[in-house]
PyMOL Python script that loads the backbone (N, CA, C, O; Angstrom):
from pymol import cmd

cmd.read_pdbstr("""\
ATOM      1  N   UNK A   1     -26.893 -24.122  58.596  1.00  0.00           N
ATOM      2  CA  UNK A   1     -25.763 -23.230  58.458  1.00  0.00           C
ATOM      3  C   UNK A   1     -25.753 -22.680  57.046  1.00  0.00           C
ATOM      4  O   UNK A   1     -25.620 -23.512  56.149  1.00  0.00           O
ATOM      5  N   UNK A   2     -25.865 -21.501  56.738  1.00  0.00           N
ATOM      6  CA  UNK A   2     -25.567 -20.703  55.797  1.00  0.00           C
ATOM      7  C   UNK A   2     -24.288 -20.288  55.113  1.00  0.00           C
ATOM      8  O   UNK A   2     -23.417 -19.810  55.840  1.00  0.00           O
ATOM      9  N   UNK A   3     -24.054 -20.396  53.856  1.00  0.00           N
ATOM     10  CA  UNK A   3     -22.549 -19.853  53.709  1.00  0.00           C
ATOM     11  C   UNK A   3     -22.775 -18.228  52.776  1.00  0.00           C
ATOM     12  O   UNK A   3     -23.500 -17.958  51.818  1.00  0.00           O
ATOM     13  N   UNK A   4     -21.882 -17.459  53.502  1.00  0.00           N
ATOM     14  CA  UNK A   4     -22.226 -16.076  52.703  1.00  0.00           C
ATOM     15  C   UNK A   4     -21.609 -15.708  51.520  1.00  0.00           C
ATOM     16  O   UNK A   4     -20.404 -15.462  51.476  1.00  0.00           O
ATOM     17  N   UNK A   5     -22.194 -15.663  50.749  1.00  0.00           N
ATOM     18  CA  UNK A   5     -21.378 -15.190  49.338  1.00  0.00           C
ATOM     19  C   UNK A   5     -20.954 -13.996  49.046  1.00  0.00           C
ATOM     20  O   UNK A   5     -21.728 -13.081  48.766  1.00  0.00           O
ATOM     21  N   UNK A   6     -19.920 -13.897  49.074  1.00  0.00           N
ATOM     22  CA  UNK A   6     -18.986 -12.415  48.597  1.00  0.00           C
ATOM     23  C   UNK A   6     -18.912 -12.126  47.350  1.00  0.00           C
ATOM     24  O   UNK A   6     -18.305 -12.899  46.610  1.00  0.00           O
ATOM     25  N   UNK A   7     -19.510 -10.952  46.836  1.00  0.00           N
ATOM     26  CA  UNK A   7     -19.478 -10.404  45.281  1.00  0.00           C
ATOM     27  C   UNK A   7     -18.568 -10.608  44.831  1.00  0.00           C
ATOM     28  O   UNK A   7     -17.643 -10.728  45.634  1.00  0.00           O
ATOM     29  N   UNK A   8     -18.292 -10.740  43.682  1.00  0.00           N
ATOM     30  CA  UNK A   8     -17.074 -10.421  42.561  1.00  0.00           C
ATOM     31  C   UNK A   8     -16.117  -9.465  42.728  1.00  0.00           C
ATOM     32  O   UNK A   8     -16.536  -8.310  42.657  1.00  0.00           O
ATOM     33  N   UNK A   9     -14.664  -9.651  42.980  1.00  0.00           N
ATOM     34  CA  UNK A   9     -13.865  -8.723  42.694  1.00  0.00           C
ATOM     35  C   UNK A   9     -13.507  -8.582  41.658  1.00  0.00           C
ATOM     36  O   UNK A   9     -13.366  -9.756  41.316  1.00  0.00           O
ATOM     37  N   UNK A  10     -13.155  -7.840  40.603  1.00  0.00           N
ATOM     38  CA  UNK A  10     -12.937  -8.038  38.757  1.00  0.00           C
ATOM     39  C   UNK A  10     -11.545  -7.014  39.184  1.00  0.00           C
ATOM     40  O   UNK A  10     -11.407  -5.955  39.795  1.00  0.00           O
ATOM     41  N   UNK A  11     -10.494  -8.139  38.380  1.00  0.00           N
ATOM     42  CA  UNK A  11      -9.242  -7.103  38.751  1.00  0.00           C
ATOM     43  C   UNK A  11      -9.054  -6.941  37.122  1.00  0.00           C
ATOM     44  O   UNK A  11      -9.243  -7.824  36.285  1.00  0.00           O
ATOM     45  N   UNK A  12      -8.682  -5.744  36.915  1.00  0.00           N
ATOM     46  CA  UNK A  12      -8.107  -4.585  35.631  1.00  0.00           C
ATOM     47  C   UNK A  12      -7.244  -5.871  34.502  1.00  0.00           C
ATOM     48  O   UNK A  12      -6.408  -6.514  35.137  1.00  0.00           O
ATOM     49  N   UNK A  13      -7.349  -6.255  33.089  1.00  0.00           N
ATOM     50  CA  UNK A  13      -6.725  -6.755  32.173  1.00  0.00           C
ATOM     51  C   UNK A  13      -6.542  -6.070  31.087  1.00  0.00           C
ATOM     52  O   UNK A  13      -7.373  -5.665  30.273  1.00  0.00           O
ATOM     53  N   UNK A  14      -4.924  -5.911  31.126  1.00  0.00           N
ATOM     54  CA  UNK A  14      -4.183  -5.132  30.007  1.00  0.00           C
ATOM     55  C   UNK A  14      -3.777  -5.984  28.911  1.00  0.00           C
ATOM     56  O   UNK A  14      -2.853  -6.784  29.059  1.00  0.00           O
ATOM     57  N   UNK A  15      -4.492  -5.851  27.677  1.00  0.00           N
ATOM     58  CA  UNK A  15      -4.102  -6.904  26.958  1.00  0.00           C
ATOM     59  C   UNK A  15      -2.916  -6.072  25.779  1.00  0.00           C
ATOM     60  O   UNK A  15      -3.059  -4.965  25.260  1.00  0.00           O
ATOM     61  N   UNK A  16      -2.134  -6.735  25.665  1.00  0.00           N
ATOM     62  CA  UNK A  16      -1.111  -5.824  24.481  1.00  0.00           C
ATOM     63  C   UNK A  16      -1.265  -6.612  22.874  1.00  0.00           C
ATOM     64  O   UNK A  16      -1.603  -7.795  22.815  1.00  0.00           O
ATOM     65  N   UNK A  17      -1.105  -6.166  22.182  1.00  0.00           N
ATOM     66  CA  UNK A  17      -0.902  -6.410  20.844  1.00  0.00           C
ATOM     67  C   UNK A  17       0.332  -7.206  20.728  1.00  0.00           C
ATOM     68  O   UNK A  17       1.329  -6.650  21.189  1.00  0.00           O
ATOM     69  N   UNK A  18       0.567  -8.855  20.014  1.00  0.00           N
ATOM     70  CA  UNK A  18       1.600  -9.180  19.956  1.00  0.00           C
ATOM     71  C   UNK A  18       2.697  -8.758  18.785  1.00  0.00           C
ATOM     72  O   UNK A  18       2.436  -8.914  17.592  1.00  0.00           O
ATOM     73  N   UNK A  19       3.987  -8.191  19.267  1.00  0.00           N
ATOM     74  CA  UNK A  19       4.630  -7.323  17.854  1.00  0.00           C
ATOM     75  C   UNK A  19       6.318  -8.268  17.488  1.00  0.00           C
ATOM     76  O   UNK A  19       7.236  -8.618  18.230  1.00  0.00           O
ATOM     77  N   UNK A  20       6.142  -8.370  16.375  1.00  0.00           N
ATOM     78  CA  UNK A  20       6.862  -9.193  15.732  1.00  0.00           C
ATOM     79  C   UNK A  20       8.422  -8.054  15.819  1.00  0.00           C
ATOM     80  O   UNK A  20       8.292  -6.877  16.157  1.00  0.00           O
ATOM     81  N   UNK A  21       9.574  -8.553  15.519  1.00  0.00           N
ATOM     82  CA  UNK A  21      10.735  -7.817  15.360  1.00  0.00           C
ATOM     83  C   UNK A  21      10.475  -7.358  13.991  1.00  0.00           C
ATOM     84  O   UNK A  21       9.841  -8.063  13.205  1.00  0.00           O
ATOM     85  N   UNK A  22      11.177  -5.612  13.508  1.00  0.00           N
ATOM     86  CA  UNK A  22      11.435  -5.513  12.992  1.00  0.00           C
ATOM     87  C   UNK A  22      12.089  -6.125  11.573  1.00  0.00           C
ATOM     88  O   UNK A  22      11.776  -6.038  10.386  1.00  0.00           O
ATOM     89  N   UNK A  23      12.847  -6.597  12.102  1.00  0.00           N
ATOM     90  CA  UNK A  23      14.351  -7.506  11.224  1.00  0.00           C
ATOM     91  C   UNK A  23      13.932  -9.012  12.197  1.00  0.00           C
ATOM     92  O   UNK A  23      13.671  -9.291  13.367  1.00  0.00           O
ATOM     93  N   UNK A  24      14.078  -9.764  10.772  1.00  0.00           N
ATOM     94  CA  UNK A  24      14.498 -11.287  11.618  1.00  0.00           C
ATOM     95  C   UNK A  24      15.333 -12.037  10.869  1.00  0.00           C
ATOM     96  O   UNK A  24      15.408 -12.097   9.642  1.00  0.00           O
ATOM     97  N   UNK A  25      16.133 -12.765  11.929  1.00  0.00           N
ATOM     98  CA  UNK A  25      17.513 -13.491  11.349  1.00  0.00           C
ATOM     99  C   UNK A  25      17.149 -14.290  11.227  1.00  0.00           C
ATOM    100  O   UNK A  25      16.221 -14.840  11.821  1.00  0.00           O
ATOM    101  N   UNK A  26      18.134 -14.801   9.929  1.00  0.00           N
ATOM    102  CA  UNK A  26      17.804 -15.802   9.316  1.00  0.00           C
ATOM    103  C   UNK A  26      18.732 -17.386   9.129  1.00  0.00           C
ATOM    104  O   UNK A  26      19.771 -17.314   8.473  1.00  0.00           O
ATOM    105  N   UNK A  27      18.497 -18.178   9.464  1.00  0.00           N
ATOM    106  CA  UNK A  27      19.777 -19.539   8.765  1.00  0.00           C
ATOM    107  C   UNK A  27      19.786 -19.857   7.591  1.00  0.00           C
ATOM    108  O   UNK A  27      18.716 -19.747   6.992  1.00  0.00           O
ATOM    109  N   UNK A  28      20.725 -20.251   7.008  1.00  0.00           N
ATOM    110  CA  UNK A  28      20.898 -20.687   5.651  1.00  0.00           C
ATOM    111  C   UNK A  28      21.714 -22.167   6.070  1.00  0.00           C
ATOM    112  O   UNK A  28      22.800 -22.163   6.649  1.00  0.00           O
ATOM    113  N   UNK A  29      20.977 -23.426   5.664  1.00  0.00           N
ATOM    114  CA  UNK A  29      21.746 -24.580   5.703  1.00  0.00           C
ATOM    115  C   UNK A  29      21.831 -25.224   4.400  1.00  0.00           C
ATOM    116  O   UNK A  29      21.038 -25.710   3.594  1.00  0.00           O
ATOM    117  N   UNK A  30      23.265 -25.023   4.508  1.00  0.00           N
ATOM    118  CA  UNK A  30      23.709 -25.887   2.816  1.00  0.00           C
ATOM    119  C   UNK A  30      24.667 -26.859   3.160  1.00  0.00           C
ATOM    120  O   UNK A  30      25.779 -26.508   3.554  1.00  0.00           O
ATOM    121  N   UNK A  31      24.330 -28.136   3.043  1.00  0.00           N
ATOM    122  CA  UNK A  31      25.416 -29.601   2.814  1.00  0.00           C
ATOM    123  C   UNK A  31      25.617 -29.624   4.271  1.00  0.00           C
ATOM    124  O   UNK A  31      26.787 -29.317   4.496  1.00  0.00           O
ATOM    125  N   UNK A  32      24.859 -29.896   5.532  1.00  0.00           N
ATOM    126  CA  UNK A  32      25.173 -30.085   6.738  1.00  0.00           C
ATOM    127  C   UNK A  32      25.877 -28.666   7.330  1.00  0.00           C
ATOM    128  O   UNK A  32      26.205 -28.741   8.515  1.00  0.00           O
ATOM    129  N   UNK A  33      26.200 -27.148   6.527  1.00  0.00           N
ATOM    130  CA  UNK A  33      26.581 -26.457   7.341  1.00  0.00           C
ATOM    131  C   UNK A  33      25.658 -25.335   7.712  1.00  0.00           C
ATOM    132  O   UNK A  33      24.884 -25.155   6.773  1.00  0.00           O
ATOM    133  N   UNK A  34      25.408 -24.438   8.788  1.00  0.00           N
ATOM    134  CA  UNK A  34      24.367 -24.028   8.713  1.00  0.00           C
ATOM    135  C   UNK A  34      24.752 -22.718   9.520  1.00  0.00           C
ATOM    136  O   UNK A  34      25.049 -22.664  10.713  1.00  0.00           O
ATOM    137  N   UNK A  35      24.667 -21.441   8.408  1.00  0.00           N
ATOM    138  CA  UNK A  35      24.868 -19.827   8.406  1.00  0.00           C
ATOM    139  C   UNK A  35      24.130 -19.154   8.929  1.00  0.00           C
ATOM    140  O   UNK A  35      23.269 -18.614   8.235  1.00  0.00           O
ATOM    141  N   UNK A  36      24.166 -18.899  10.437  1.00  0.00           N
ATOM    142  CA  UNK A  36      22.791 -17.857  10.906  1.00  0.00           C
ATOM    143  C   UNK A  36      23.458 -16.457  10.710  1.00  0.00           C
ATOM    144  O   UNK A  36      24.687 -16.373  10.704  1.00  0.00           O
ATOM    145  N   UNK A  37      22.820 -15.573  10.580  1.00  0.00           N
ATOM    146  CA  UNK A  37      22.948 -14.724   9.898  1.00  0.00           C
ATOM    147  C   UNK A  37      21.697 -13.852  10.679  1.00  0.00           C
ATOM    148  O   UNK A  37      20.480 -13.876  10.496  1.00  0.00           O
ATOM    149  N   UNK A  38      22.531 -13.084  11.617  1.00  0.00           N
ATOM    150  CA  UNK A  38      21.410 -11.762  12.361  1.00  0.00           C
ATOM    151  C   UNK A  38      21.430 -10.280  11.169  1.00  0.00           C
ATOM    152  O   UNK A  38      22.171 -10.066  10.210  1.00  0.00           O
ATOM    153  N   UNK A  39      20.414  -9.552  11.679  1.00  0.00           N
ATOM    154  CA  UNK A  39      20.084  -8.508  11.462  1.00  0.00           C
ATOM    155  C   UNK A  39      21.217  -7.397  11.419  1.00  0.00           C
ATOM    156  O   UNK A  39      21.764  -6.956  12.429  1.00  0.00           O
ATOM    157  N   UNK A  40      21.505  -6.992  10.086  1.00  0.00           N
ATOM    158  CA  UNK A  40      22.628  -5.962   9.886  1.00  0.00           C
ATOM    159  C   UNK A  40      23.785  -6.602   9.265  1.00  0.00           C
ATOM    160  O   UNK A  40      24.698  -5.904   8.824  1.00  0.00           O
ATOM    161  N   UNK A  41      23.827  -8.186   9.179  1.00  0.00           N
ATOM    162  CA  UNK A  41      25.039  -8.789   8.185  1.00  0.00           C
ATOM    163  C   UNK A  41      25.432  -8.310   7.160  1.00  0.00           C
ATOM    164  O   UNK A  41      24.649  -7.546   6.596  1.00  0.00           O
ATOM    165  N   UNK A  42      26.702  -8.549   6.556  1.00  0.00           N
ATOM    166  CA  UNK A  42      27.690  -8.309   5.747  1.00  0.00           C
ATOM    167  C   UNK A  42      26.763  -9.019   4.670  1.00  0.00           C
ATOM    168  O   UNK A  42      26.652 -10.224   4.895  1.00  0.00           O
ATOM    169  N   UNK A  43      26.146  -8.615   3.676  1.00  0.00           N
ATOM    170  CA  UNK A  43      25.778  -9.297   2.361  1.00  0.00           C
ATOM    171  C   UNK A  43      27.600  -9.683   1.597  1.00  0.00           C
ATOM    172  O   UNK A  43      27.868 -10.727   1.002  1.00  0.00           O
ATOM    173  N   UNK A  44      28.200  -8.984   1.750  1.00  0.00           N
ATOM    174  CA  UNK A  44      29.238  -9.296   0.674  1.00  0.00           C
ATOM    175  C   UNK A  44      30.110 -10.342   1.524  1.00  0.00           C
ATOM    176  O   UNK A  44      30.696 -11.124   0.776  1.00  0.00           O
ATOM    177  N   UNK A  45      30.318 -10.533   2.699  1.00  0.00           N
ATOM    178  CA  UNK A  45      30.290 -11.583   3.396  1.00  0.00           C
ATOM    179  C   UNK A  45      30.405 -12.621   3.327  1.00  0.00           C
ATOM    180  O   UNK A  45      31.382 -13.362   3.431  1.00  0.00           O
ATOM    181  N   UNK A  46      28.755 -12.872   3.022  1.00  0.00           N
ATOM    182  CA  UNK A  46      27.528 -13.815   3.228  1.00  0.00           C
ATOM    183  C   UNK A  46      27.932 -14.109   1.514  1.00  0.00           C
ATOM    184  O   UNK A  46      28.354 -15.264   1.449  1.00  0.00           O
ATOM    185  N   UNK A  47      27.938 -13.616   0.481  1.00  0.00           N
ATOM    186  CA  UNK A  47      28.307 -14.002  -0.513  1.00  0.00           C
ATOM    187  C   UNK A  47      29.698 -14.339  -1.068  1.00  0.00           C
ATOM    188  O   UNK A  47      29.898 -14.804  -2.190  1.00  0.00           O
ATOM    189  N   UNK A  48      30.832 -13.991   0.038  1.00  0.00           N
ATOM    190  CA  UNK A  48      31.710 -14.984  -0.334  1.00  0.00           C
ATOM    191  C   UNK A  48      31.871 -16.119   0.367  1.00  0.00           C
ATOM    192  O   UNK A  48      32.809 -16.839   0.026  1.00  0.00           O
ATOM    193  N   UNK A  49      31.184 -16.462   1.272  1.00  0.00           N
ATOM    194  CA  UNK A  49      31.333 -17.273   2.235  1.00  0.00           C
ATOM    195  C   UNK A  49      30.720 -18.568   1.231  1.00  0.00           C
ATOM    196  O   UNK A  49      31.173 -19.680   0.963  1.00  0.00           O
ATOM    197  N   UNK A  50      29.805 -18.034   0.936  1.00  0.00           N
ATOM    198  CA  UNK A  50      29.005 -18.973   0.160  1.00  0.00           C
ATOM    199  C   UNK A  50      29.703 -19.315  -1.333  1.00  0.00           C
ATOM    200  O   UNK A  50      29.261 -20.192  -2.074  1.00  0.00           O
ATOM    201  N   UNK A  51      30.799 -18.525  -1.630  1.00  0.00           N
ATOM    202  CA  UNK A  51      31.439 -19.132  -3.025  1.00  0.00           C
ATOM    203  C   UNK A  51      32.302 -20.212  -2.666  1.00  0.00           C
ATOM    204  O   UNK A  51      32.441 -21.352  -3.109  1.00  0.00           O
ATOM    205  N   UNK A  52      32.882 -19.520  -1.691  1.00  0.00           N
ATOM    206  CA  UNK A  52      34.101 -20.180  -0.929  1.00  0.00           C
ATOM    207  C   UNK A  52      33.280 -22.470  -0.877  1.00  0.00           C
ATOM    208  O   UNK A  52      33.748 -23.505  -1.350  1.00  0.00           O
ATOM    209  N   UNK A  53      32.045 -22.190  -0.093  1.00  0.00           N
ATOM    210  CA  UNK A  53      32.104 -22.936   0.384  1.00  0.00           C
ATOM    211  C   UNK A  53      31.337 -24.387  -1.259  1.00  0.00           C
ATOM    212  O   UNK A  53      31.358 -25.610  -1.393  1.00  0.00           O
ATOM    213  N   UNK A  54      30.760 -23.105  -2.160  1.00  0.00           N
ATOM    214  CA  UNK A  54      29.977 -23.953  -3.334  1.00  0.00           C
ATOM    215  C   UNK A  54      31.715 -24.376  -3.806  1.00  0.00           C
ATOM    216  O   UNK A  54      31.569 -25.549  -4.151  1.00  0.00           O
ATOM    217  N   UNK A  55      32.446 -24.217  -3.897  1.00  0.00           N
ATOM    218  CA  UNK A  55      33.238 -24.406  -4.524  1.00  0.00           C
ATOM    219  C   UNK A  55      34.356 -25.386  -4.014  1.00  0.00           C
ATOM    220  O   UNK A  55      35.488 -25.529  -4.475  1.00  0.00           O
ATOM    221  N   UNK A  56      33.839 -25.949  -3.081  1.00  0.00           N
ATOM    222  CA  UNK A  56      34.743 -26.675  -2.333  1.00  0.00           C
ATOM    223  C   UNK A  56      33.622 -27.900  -2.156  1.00  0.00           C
ATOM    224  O   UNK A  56      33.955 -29.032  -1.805  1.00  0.00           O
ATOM    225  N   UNK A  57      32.559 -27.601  -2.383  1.00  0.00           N
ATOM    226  CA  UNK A  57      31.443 -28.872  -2.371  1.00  0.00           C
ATOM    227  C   UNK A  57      31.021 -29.397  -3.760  1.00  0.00           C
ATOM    228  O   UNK A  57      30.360 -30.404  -4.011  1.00  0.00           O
ATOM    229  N   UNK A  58      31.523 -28.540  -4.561  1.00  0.00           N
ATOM    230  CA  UNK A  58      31.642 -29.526  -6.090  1.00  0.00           C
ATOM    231  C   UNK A  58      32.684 -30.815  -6.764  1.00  0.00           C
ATOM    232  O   UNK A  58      32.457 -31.268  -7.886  1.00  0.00           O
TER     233      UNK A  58
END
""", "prot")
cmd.dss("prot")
cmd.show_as("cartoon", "prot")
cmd.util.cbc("prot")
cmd.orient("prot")
């Protein structure tokens, strides 16, 4: 008994380039608390938040 071999089918591969975000958010952990902080935040914010909180951890 013979077994018949069927050619190769080759199906089509699209490979893409992997692309990172633009903007990436970031955490900030100071003294167990920890500030994520997405893309487009308040810098002036983010800098009182952070007086507020140095100043209460001294």
């Amino acid at each position: 008994m013979q077994t018949k071999i069927q050619p190769a089918q080759w199906l089509p591969v699209i490979v893409q380039e992997a692309t990172l975000p633009e903007v990436i958010p970031i955490a900030i952990k100071l003294n167990g608390i920890t500030f994520d902080c997405q893309p487009g935040f308040d810098e002036d914010t983010l800098t009182k938040i952070l007086q507020v909180v140095q100043h209460h951890v001294q």
